[in-house]
Backbone as CSV, one residue per row, in Angstrom:
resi,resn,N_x,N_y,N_z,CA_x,CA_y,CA_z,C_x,C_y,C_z
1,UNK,0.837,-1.198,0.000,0.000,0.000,0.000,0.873,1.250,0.000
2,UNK,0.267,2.292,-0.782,0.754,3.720,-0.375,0.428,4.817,-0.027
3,UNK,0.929,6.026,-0.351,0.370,6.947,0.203,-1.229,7.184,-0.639
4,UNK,-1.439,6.697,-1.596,-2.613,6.950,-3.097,-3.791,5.781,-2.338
5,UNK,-3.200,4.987,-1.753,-4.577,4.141,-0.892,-5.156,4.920,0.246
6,UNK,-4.471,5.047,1.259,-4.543,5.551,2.597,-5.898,7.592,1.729
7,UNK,-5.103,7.906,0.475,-6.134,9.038,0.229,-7.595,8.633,-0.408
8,UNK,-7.437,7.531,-1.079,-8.504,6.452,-1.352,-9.334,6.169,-0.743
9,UNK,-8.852,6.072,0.335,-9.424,5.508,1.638,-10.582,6.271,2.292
10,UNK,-9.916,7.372,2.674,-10.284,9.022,3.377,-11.742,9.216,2.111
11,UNK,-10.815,9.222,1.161,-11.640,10.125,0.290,-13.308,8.794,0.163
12,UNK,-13.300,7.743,0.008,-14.487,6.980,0.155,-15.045,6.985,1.253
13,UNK,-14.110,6.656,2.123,-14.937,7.108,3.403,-16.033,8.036,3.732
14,UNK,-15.658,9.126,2.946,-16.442,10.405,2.854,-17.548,10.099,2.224
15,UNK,-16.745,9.893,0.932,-18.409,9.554,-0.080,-19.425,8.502,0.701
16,UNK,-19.393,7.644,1.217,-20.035,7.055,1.978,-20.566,7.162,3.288
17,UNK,-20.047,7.846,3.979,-20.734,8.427,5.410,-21.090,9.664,5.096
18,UNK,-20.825,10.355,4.212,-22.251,11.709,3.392,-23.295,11.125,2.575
19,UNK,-22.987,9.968,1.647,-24.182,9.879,0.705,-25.415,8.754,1.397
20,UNK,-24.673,8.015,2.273,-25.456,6.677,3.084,-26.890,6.844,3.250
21,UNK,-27.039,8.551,3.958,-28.319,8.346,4.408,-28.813,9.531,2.979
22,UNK,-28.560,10.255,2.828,-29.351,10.864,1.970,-30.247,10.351,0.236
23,UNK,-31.178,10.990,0.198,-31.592,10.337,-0.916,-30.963,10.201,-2.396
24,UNK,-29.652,10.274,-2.427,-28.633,10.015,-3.486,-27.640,8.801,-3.608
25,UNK,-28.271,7.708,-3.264,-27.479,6.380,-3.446,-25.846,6.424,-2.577
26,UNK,-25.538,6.085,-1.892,-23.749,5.693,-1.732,-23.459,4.436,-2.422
27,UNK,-24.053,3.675,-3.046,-23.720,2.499,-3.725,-23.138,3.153,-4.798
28,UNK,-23.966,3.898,-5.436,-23.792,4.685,-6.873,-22.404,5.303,-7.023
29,UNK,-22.579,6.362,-5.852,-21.592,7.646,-6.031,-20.329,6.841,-5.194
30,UNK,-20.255,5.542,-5.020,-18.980,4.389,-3.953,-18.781,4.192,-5.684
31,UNK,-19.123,3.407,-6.449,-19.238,2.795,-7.892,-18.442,3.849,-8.634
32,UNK,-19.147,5.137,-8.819,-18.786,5.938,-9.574,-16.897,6.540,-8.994
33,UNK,-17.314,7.079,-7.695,-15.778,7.214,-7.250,-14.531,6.529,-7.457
34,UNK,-15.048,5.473,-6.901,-13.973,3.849,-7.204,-13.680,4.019,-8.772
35,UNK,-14.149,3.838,-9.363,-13.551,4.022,-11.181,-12.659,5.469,-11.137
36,UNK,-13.729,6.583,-10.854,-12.502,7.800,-11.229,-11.343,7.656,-10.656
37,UNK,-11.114,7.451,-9.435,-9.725,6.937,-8.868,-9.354,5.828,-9.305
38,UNK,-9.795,4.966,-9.655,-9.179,3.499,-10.313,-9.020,2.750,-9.296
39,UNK,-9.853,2.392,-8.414,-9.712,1.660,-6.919,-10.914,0.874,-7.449
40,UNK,-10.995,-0.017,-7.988,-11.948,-1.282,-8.369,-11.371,-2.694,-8.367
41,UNK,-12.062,-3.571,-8.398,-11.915,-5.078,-8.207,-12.624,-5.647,-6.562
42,UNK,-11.965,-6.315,-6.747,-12.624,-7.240,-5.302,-12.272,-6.427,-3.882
43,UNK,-10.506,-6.177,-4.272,-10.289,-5.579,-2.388,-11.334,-4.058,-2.413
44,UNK,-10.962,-3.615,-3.347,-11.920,-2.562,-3.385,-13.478,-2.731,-3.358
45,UNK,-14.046,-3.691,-3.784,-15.374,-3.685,-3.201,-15.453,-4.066,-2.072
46,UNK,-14.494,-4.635,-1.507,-14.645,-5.373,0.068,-14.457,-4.328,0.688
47,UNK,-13.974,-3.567,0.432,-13.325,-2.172,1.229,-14.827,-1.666,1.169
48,UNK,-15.355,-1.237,0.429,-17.010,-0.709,0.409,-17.782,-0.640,1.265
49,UNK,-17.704,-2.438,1.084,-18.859,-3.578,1.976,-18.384,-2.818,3.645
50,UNK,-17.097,-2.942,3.599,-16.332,-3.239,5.450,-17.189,-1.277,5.858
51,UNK,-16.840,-0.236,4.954,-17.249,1.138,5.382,-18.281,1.173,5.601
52,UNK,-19.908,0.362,5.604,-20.667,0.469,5.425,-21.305,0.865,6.983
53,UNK,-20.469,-0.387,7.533,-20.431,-0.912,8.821,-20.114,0.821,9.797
54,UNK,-18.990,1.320,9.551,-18.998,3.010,10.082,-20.184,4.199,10.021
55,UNK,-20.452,3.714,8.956,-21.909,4.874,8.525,-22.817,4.213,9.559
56,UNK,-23.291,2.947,9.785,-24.130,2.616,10.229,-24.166,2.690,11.914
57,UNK,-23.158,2.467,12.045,-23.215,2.581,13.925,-23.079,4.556,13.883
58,UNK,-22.241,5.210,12.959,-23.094,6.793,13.704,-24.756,6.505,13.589
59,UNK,-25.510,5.914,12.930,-27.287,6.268,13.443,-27.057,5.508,14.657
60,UNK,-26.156,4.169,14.999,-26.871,3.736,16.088,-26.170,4.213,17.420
61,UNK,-25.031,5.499,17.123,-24.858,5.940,18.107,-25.289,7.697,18.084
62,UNK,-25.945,7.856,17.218,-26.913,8.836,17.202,-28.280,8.724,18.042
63,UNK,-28.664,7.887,17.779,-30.209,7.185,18.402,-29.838,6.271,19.755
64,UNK,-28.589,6.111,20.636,-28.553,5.331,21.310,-29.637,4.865,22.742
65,UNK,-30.225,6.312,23.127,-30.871,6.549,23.900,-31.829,6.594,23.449
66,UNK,-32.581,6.946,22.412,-34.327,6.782,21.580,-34.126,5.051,22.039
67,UNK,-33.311,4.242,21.027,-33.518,2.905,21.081,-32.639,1.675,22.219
68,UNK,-32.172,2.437,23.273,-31.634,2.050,24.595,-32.543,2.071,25.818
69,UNK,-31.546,2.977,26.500,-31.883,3.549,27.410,-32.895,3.870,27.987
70,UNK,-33.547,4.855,27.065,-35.021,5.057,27.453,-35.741,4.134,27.443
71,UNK,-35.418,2.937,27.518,-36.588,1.304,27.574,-36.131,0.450,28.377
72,UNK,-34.589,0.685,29.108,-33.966,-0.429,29.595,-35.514,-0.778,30.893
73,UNK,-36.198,0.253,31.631,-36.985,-0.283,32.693,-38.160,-0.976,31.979
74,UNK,-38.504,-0.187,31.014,-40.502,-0.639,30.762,-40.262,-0.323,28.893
75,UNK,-40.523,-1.596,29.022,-40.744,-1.696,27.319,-42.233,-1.266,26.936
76,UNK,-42.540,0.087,26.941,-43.812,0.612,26.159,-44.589,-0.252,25.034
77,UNK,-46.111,-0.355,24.946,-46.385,-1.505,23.725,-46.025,-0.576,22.441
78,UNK,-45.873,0.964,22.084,-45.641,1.655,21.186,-44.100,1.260,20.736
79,UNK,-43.143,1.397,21.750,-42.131,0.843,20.975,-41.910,-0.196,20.791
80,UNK,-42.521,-1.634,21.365,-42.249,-3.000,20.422,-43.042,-2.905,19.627
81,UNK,-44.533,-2.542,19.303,-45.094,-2.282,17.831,-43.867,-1.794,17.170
82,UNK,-43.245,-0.795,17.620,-42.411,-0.116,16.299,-41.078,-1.109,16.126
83,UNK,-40.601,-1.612,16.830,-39.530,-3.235,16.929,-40.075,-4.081,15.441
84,UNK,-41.363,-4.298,16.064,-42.187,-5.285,15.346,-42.198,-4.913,13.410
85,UNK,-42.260,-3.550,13.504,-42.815,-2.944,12.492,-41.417,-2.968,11.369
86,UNK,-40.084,-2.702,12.351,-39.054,-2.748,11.663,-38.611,-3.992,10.854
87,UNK,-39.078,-4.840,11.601,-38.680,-6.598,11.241,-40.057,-6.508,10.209
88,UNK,-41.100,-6.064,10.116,-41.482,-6.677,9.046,-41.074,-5.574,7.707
89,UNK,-40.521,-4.531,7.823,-40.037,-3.823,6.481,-39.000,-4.650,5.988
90,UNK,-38.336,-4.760,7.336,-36.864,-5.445,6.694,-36.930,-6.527,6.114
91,UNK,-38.125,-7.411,5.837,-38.414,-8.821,5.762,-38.155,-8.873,3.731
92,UNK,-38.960,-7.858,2.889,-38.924,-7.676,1.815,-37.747,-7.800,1.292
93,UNK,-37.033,-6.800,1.048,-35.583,-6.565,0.426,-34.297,-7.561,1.228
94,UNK,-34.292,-8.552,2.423,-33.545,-9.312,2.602,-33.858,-10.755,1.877
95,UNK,-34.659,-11.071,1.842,-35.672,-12.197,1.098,-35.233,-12.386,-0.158
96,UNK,-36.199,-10.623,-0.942,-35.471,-10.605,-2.212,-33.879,-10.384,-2.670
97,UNK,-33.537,-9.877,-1.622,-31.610,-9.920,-1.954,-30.850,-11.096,-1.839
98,UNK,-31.375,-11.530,-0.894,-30.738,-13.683,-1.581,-30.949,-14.060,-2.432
99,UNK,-32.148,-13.498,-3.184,-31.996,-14.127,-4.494,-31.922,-13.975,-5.579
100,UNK,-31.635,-12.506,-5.347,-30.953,-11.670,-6.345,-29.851,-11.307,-6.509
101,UNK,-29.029,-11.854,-5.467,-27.771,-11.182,-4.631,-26.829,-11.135,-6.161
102,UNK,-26.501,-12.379,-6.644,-25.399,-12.611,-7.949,-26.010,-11.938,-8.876
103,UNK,-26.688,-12.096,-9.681,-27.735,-11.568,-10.634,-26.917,-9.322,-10.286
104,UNK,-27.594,-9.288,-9.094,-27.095,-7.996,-9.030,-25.662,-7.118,-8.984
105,UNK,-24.659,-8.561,-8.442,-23.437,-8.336,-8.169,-22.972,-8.026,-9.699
106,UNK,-23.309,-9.156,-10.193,-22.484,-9.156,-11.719,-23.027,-8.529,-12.621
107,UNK,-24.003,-8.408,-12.765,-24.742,-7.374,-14.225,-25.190,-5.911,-13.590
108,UNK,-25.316,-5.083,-12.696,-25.206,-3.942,-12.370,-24.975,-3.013,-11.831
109,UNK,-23.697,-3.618,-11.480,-22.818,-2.290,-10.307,-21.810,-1.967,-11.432
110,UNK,-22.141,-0.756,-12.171,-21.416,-0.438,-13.376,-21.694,1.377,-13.340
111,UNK,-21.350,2.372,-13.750,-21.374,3.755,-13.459,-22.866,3.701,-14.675
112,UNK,-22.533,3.371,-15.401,-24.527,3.705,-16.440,-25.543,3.422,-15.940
113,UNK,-25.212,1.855,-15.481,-26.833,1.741,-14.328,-27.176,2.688,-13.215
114,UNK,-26.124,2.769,-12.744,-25.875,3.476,-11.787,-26.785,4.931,-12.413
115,UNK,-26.002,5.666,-13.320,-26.536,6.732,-14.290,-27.924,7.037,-13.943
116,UNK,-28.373,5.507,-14.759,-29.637,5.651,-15.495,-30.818,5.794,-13.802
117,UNK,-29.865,5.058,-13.040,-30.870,5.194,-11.434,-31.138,6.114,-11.150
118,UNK,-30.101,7.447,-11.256,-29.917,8.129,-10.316,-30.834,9.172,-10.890
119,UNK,-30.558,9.351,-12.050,-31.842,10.560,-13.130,-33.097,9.704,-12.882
120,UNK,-33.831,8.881,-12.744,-35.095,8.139,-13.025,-35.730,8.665,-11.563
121,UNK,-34.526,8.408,-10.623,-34.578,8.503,-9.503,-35.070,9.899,-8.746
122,UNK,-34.144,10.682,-9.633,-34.762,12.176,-9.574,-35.863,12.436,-9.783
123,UNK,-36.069,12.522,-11.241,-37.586,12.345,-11.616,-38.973,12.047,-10.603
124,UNK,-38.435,10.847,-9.939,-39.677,10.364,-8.770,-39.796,11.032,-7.299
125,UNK,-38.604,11.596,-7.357,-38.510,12.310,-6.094,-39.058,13.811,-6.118
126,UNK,-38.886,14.219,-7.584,-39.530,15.676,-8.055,-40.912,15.290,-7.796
127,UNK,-41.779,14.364,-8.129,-42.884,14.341,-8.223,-43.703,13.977,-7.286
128,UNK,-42.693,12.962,-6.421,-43.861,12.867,-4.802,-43.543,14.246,-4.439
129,UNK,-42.267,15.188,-4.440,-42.188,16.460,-3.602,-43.163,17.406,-4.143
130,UNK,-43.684,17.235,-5.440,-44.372,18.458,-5.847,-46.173,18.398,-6.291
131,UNK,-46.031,17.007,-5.433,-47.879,16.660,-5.327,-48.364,16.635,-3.812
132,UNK,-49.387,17.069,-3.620,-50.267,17.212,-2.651,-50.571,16.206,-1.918
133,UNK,-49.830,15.807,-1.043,-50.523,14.351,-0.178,-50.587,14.437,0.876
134,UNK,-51.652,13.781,2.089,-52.094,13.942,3.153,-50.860,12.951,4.155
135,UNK,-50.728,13.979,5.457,-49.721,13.207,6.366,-50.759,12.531,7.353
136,UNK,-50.514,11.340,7.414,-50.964,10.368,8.703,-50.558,10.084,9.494
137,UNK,-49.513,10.414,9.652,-48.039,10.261,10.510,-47.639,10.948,10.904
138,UNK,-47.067,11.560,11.980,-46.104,12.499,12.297,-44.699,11.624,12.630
139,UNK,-45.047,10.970,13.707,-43.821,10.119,14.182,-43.627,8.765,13.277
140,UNK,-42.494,8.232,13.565,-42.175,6.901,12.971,-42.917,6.018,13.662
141,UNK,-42.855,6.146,15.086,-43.849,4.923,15.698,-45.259,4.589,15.460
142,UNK,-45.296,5.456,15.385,-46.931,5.780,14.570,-48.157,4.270,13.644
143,UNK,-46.848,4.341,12.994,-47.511,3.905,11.761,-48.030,2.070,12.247
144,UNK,-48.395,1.736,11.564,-49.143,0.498,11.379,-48.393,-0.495,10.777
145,UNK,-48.577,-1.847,10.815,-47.553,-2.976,10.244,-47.805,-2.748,8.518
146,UNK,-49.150,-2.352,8.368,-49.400,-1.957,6.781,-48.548,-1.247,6.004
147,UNK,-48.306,0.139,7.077,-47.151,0.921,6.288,-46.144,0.572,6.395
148,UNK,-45.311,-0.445,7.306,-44.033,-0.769,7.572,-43.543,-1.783,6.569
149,UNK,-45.170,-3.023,5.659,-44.725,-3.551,5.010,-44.337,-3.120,3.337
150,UNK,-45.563,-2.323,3.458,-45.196,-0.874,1.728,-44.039,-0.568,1.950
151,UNK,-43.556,-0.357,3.149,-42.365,0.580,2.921,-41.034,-0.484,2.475
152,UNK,-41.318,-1.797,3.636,-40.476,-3.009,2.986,-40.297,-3.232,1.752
153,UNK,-41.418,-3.089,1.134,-41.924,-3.633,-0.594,-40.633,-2.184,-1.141
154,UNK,-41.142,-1.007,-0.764,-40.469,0.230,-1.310,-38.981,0.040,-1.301
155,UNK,-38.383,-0.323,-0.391,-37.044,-0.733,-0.281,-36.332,-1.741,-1.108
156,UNK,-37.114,-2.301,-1.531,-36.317,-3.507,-2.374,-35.884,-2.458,-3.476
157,UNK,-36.680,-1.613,-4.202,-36.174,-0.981,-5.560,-34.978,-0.742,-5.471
158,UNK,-34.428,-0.498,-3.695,-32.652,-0.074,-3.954,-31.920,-1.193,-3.865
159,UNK,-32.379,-2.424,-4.198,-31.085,-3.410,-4.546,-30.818,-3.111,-5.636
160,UNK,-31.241,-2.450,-6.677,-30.630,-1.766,-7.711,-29.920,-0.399,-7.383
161,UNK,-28.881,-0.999,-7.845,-27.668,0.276,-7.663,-27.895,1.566,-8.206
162,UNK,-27.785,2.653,-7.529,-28.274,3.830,-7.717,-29.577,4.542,-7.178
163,UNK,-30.374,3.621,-7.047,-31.685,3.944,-6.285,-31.227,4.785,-5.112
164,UNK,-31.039,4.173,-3.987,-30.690,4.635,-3.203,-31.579,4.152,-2.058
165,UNK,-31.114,3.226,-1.042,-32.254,2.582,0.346,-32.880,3.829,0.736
166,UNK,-31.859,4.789,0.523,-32.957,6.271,1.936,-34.064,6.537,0.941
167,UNK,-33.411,6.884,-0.509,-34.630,7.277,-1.527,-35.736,6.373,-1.242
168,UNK,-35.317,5.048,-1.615,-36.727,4.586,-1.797,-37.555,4.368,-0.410
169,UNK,-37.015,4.709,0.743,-37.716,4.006,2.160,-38.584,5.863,2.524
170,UNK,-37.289,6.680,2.403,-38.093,7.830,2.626,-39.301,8.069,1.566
171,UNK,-39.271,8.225,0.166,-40.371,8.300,-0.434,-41.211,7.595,-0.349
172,UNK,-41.394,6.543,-0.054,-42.268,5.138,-0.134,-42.950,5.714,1.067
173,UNK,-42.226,6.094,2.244,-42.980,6.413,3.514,-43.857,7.581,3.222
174,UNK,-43.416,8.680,2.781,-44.126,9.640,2.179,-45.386,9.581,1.478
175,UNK,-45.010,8.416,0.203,-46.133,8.210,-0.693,-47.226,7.267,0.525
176,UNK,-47.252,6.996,1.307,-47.790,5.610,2.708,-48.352,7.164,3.504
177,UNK,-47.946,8.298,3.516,-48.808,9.292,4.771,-47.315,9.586,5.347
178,UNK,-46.611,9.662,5.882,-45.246,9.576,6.843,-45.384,11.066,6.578
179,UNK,-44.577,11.646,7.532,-44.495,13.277,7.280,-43.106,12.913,7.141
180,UNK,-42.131,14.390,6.415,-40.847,13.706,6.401,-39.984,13.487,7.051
181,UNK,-40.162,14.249,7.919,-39.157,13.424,9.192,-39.858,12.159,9.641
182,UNK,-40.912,12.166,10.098,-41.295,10.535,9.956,-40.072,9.482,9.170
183,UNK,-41.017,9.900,7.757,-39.908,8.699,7.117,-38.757,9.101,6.819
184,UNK,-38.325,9.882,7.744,-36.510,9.616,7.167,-35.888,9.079,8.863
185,UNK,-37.145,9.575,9.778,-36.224,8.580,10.914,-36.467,7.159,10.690
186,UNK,-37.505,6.695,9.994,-37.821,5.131,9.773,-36.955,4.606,8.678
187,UNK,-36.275,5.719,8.007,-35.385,5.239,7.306,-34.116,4.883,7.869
188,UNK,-33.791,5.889,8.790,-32.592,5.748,9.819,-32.955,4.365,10.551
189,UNK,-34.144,3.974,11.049,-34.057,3.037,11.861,-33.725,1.643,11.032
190,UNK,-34.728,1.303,10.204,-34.887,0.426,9.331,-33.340,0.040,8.382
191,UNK,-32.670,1.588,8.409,-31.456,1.121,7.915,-30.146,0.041,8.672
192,UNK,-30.458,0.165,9.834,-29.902,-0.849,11.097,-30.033,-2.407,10.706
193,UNK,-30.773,-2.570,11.008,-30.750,-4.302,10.375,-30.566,-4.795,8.537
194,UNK,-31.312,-3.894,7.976,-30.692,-3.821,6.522,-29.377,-3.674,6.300
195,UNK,-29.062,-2.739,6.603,-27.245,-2.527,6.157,-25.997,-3.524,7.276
196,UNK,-26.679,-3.945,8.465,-25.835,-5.374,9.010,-25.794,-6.265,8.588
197,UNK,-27.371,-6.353,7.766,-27.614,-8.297,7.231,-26.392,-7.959,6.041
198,UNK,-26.829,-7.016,4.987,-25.678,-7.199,3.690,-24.785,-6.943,3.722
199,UNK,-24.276,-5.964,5.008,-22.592,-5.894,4.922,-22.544,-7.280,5.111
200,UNK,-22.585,-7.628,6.435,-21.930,-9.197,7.078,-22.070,-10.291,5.829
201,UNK,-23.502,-10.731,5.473,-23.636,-11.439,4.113,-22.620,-11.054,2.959
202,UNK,-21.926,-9.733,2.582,-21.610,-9.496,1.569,-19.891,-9.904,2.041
203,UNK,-19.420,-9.373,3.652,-18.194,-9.851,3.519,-18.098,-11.018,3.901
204,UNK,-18.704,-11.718,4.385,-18.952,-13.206,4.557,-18.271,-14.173,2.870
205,UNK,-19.352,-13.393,1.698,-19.410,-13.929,0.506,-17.687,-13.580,0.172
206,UNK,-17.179,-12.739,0.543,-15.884,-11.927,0.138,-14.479,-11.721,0.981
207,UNK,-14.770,-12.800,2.203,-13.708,-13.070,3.163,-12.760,-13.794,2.697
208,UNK,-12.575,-14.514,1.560,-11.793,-14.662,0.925,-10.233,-13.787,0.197
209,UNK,-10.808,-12.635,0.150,-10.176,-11.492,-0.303,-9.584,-10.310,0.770
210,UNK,-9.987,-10.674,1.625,-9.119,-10.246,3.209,-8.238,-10.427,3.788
211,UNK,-7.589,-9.136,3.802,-5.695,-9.362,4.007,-5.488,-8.862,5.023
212,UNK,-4.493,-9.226,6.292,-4.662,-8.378,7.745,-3.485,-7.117,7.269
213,UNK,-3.469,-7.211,5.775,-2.135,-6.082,5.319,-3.241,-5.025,5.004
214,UNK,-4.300,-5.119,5.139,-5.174,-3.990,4.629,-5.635,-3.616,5.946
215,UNK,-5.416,-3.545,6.929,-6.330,-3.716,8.501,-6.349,-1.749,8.160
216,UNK,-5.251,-1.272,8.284,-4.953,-0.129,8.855,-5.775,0.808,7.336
217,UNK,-5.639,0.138,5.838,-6.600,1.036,4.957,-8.491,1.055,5.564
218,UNK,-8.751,-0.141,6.268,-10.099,-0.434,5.891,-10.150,0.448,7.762
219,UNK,-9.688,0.586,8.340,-9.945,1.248,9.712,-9.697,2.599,9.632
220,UNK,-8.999,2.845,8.298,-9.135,4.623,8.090,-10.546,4.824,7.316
221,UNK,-10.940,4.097,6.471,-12.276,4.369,5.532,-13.348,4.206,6.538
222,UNK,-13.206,2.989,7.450,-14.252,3.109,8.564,-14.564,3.978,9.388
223,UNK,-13.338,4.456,10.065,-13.752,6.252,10.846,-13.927,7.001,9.996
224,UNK,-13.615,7.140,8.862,-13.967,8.285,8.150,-15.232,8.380,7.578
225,UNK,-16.180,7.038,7.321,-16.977,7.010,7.439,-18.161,7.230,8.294
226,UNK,-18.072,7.093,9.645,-18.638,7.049,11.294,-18.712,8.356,11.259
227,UNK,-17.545,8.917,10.785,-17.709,10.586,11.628,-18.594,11.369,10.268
228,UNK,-18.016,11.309,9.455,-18.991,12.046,8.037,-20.449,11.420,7.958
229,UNK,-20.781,10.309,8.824,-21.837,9.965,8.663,-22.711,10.728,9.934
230,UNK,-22.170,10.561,10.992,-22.600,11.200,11.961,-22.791,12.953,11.546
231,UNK,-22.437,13.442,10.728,-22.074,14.736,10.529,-23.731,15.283,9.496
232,UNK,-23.672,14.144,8.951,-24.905,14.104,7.766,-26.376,13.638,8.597
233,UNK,-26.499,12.781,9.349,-27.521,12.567,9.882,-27.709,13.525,10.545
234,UNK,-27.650,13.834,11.493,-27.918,15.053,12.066,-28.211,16.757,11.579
235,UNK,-27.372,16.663,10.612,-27.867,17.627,9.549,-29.323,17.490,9.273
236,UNK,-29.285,16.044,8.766,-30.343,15.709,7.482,-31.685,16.005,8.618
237,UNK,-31.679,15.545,9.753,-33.032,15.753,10.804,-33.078,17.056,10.576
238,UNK,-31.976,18.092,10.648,-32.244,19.461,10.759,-33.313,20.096,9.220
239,UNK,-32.724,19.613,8.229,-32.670,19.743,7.301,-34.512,19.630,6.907
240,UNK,-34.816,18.568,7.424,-36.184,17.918,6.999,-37.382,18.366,7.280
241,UNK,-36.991,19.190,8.622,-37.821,19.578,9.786,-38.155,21.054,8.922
242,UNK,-37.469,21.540,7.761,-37.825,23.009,7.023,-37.629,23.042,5.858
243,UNK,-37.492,22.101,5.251,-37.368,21.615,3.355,-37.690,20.732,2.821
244,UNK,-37.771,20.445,1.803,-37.774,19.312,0.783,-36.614,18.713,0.505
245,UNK,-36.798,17.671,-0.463,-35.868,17.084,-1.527,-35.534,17.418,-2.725
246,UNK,-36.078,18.422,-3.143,-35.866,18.678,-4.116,-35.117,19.227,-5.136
247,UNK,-34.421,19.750,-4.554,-32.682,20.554,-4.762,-32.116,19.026,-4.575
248,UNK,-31.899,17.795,-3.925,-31.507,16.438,-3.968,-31.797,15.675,-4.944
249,UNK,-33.401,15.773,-5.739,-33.603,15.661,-6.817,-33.048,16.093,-8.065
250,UNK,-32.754,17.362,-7.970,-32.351,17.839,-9.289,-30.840,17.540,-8.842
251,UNK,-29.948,17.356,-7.600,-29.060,17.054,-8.179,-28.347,15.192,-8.778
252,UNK,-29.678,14.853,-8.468,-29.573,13.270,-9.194,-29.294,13.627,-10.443
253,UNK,-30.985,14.290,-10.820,-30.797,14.471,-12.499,-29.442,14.842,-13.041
254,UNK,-29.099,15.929,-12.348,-27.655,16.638,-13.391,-26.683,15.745,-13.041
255,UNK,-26.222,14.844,-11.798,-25.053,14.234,-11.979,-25.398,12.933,-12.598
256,UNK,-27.075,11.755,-12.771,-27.039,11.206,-13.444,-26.710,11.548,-14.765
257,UNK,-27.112,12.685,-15.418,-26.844,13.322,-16.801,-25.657,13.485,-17.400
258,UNK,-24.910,13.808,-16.004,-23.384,14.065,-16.609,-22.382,13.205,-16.549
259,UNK,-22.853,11.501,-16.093,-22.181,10.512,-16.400,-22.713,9.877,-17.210
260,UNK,-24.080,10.019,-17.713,-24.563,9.095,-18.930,-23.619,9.679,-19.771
261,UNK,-24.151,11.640,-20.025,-23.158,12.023,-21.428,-21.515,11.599,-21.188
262,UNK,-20.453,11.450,-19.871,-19.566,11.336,-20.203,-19.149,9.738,-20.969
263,UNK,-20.136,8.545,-20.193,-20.136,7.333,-20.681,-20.321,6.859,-22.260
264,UNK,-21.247,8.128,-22.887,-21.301,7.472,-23.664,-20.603,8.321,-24.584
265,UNK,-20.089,9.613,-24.432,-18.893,10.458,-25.127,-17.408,9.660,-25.315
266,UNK,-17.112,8.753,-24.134,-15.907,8.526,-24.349,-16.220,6.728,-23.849
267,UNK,-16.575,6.212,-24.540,-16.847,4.843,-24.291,-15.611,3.918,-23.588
268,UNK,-16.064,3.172,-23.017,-14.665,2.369,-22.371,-14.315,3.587,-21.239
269,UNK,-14.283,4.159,-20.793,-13.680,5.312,-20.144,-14.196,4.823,-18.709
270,UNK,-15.349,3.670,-18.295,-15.160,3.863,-16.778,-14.969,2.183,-16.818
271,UNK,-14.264,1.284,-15.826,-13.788,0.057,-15.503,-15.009,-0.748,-15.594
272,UNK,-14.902,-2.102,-15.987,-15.815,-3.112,-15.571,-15.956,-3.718,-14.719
């Protein structure tokens, strides 16, 4: 390794504990990065898989006390309904990702699919933001096993790369009644057991390719992930509580746009 990994490193890290939770894919913009730097193949996707794991413990040390503490005496029936509610979202997109898992590995983690997600993606996010729909929800706990399983169903669309899990769990909740902080904390929550089952499943599939010579690259991408992730969630609550998506939308469109035109201007130009 050299000094060009260790900035590799940093620099994904980032892209991934900023893009994780927001409605702009980190699969995508992990995909797309990895090529412009030329950090692709296996250690490099394992490196991905292992950062995922950093983004994900800042929500669960963001929320430690919502989903701790405050229950260690008396488990409220509102929050095991909402326990309950999480396990059945999560039930959809783990189900369908076993058996899609290869199918997806090999035919579309590529910067065009990716592309074509991320503009389509826009598109849908312009249009739940700019139609009229009634909130039923304020809180995440709120909701009913009905909406927890739509929203499950909603989540699968991001085993396609580029979608994006927050896109599709926050809109799906939205299009279901959720106000938006609603569904973007049910996105935060729901992202907890989703993003453990497929990291672990994914480096499980890819422990093969694990070198204890990489310990010190994959523990810099991991804090750097934790803390930029922690940095973004907390934003993003701020954020939700007095805006839209829609400036997030349009910037799908223009950066999906401006890797379709570069892909197909200079063909061969991003790795397989």
């Amino acid at each position: 390794m050299d000094e060009t990994d260790y900035l590799n490193a940093i620099i994904l890290g980032m892209v991934e504990g900023i893009t994780e939770f927001l409605p702009i894919s980190s699969t995508g913009h992990l995909i797309i990065a990895g090529n412009l730097l030329e950090f692709t193949g296996m250690r490099a996707a394992t490196f991905e898989i292992f950062i995922q794991l950093g983004a994900i413990l800042a929500v669960l040390w963001n929320y430690r006390q919502r989903l701790i503490f405050t229950h260690l005496e008396s488990v409220d029936r509102n929050y095991a309904n909402f326990l309950i509610n999480l396990g059945i979202a999560f039930l959809p997109a783990v189900l369908l990702g076993l058996m899609s898992h290869r199918i997806i590995k090999n035919y579309l983690f590529s910067p065009m699919t990716v592309a074509v997600a991320l503009f389509i993606g826009g598109l849908i996010i312009l249009w739940v933001e700019m139609r009229n729909y009634v909130i039923r929800y304020e809180h995440a706990e709120e909701i009913s096993w009905r909406e927890a399983l739509l929203i499950g169903f909603a989540q699968c669309f991001a085993l396609f790369p580029g979608v994006s899990r927050a896109a599709a769990t926050i809109i799906g909740g939205q299009i279901w009644g959720l106000s938006r902080r609603a569904a973007t904390e049910f996105s935060f929550f729901l992202a907890i057991p989703t993003m453990f089952a497929a990291t672990f499943y994914d480096l499980y599939k890819s422990w093969a390719f694990l070198d204890s010579a990489d310990i010190p690259l994959f523990a810099l991408g991991f804090i750097t992930a934790f803390f930029s992730a922690l940095v973004v969630v907390r934003a993003l609550l701020l954020y939700v509580g007095r805006s839209n998506f829609i400036a997030l939308a349009w910037y799908r469109i223009f950066f999906g746009g401006i890797v379709l035109w570069y892909g197909w201007t200079f063909p061969g130009s991003f790795s397989e």
